[in-house]
N, C-alpha and C positions, 0 to 999 in steps of 0.2 A: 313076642318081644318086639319092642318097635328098633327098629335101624335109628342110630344116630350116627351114622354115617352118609355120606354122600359124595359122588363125582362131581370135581370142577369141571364147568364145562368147557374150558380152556384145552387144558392138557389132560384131564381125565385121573388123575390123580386123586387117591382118598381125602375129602376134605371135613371135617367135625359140620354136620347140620345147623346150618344158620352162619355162618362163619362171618366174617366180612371181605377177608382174604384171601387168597391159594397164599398156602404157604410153599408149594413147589414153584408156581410162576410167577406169583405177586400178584396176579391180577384182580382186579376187584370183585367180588362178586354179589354185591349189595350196591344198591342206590344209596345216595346222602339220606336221604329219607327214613331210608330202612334201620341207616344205621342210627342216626339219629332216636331212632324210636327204642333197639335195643340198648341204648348206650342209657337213656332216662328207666326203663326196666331195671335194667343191673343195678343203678342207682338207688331205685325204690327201693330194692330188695336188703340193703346194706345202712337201712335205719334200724337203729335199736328198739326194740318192744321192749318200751318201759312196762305194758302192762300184763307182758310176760314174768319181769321179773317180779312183779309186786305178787300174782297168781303161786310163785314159785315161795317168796319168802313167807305168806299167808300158808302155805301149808308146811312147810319149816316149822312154823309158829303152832300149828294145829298138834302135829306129830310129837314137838317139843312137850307141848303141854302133857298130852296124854301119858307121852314118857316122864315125864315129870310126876301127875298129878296119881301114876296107874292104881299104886295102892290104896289111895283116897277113894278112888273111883270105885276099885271091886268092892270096900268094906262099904260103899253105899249100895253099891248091886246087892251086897251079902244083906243087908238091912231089908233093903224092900223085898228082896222074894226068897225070908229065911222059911216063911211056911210054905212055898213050892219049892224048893233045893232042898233041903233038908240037910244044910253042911255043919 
């Protein structure tokens, strides 16, 4: 299991991995730099994937159908292999 945790190295104090802060002493613990770069991260990550939800409705749509069409479907199973079933 990896640690996400870490010591300031300020006051020594438990601080969350990557932090930008000490929340016991304030002090910074990130460059502008650093932080700039996680702050564009966090950002990316909080776009919507349109083309998750299209993947999600397209099997909705699939699942639907099957539930819909099931009867149709077995009495064509039942047609094409009535002489291997024997139902």
């Amino acid at each position: 299991m990896d640690n996400k945790f870490d010591n300031c190295p300020y006051c020594g104090r438990t601080v969350i991995k990557g932090a930008m802060r000490c929340v016991a002493c304030g002090r910074i613990l990130q460059t502008p730099e650093e932080q700039l770069k996680m702050i564009e991260k966090l950002q990316t990550k909080k776009k919507f994937n349109w083309s998750r939800l299209l993947n999600y409705a397209v099997m909705i749509g699939i699942l639907w159908a099957f539930y819909y069409y099931s009867g149709r479907i077995i009495k064509i199973i039942k047609i094409f292999f009535k002489d291997v079933i024997h139902i």
